[in-house]
N, C-alpha and C positions, 0 to 999 in steps of 0.2 A: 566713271559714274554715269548711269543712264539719268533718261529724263524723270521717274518716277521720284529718284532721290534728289535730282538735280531740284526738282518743284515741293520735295519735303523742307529740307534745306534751305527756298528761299524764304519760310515762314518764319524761322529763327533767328533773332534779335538779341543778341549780346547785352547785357547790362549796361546802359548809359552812352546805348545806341539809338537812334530813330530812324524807321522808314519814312523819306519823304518824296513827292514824286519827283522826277528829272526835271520836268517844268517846274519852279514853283507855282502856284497858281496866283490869281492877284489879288487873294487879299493875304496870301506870304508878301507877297511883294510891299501893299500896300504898308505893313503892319513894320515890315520891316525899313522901308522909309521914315516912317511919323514913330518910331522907337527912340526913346527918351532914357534919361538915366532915369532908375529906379529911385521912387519918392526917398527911398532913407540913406539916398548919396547924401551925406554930412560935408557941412560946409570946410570941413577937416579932409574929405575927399578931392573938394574942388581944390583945393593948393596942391596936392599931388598929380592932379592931372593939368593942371597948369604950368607945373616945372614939367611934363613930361616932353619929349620931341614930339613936333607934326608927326611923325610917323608912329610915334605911341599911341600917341591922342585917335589917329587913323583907325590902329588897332583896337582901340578902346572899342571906337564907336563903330566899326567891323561886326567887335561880339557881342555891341545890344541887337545892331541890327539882327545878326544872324539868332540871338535868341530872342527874338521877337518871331524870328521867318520862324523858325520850327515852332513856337508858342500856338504858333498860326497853321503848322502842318495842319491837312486832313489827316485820319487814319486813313492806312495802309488797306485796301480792299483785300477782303478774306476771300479766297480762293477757295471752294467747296472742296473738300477730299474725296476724291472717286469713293465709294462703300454701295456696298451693294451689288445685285446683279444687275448688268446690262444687257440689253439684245445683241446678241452673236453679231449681229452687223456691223456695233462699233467695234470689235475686237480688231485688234491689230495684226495687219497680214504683211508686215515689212519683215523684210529680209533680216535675217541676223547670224545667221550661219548656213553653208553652202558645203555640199559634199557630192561634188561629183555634178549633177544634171537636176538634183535635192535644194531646195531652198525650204528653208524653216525659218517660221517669226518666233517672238520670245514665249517662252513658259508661260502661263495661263493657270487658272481654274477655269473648267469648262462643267456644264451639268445640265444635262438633257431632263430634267424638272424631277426625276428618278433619282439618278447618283450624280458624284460630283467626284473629277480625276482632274487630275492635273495634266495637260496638255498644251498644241499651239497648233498653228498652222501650218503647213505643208504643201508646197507646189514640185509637180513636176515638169521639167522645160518643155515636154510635150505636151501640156497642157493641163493633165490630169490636178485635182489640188481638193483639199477633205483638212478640216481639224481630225488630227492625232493624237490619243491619247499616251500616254507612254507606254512603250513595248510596242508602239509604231502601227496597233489595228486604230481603224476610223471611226469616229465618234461624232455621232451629228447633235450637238449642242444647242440649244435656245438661248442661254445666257451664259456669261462668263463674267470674273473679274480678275484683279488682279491679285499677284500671290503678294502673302502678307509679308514684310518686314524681316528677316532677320532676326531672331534675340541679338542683343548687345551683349559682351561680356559681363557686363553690370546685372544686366536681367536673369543671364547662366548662372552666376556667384547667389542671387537672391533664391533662385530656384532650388539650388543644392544648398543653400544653410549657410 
């Protein structure tokens, strides 16, 4: 998995999951201290947690506190989706495959404001180094982004009918 999907990935929340931060902050903390049983605990509830062990009872008051801490989570900070073109400068010139004295970074869109190919970077251990287009002639780009997604088999099945 690279980082592009590594960072789609961590937006995704499972049903009857929450993001909250590693810290709690303090008023999780706080909320999660001063958490009470819920007003319509029936007096028919307090004899069941009364016959229960200390270590029940523990538990009990564990999962107000802890739904009280998430009650109190912030939202999870939205992380902007790369879209768009960028200036050639940020593109990425790391290494990802090596052939021989050849170093190349990952695939790309590249488009010098004219066309747009698909491309990466390219050094050679003498120095030399140029974005390449594919079929390996030099393309001198102004902005780049990144390639799109994959269809999913879900999206191919929708496509064909």
């Amino acid at each position: 998995m690279n980082k592009d999907n590594d960072a789609k990935a961590v937006g995704a929340v499972a049903e009857g999951w929450k993001l909250v931060p590693v810290e709690p902050t303090e008023d999780m903390v706080i909320r999660g201290f001063e958490s009470r049983p819920d007003p319509v605990f029936q007096p028919e509830h307090w004899d069941a947690y009364e016959q229960m062990s200390g270590c029940q009872q523990s538990a009990f008051a564990a999962r107000l506190c802890y739904a009280a801490m998430l009650a109190a989570a912030p939202p999870a900070p939205v992380q902007p989706a790369v879209q768009g073109w960028m200036p050639i400068e940020t593109a990425s010139k790391d290494c990802v495959f090596r052939d021989g004295g050849h170093q190349y970074g990952p695939h790309i869109l590249l488009s010098d404001g004219w066309s747009v190919v698909r491309g990466r970077w390219w050094e050679h251990e003498g120095g030399a180094s140029n974005f390449l287009q594919d079929g390996g002639r030099a393309y001198f780009p102004s902005t780049w982004q990144p390639l799109p997604s994959p269809p999913t088999s879900k999206q191919k099945e929708q496509e064909n009918g």
